[in-house]
C-alpha positions in Angstrom: 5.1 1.0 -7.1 1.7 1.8 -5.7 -0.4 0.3 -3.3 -4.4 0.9 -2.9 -5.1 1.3 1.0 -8.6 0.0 -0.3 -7.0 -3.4 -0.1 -6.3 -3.5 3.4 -10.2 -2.3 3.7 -12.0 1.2 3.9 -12.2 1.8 7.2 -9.0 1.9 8.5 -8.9 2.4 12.2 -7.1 0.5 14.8 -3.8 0.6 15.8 -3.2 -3.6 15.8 -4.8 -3.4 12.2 -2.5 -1.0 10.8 0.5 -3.3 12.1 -0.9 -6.3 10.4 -1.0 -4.0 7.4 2.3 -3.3 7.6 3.5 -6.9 8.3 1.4 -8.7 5.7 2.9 -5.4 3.1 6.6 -5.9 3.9 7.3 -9.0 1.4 5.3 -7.0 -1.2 7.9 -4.1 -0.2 11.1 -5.9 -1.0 9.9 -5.6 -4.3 10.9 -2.3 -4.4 13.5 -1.1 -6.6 16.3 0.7 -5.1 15.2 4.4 -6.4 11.7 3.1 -6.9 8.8 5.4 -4.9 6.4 3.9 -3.3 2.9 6.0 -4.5 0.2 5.3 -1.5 -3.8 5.4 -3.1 -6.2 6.8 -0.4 -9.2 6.0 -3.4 -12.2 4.1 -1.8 -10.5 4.8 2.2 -13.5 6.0 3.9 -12.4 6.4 7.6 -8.2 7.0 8.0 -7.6 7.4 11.8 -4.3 8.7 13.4 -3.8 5.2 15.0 -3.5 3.0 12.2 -1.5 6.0 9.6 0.9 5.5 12.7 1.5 1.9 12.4 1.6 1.9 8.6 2.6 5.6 7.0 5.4 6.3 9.7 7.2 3.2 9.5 7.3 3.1 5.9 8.0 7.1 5.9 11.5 6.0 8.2 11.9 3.2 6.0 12.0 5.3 2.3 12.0 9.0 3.9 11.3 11.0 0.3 10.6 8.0 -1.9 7.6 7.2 0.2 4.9 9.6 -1.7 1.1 9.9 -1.1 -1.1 10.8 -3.9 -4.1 13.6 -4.0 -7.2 13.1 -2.4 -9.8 15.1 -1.4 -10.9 13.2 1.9 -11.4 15.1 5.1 -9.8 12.1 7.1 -7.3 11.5 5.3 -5.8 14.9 5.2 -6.8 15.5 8.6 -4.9 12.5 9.9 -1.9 13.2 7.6 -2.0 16.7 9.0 -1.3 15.2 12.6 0.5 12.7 11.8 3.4 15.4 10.5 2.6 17.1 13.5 3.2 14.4 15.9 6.1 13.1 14.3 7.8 16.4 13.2 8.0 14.6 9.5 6.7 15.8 6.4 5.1 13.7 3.5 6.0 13.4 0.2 2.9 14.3 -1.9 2.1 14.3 -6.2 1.1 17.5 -6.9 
């Protein structure tokens, strides 16, 4: 399964937004079959802050650990944030190569 950040907007930067995100994405995430990953699409995400990839990436990261996978992207604030993220929570990310 794969889910488009770009639907939850493109400027993704509060902490109380990325838990909506998250609780508004959980039904869709029961869909999820049982060795399904679940691909995340930073296309179209302009601004990624720390905040809101903690209320939505590290949850779901606890949640499917190496079946949560984030595709390539090129964006400075995405990586940058993904970058701290791992470092902050002393996981590492899943990625398509």
């Amino acid at each position: 399964m794969k889910i488009e950040l770009k639907k939850f907007g493109t400027t993704l930067v509060s902490r109380q937004a990325g838990k909506e995100a998250l609780a508004a994405f959980q039904s869709t995430l029961g869909e999820l079959g049982g060795n399904e990953n679940l691909e995340i699409d930073f296309d179209d995400v302009i601004t990624f802050s720390p905040s809101w990839g903690d209320e939505f990436l590290i949850p779901l990261l606890d949640q499917l650990s190496n079946r949560l996978v984030l595709l390539p992207t090129d964006n400075p604030s995405v990586l940058a944030t993904v970058e701290l993220l791992e470092n902050i929570s002393g996981k590492k990310f899943h990625y398509v190569k």
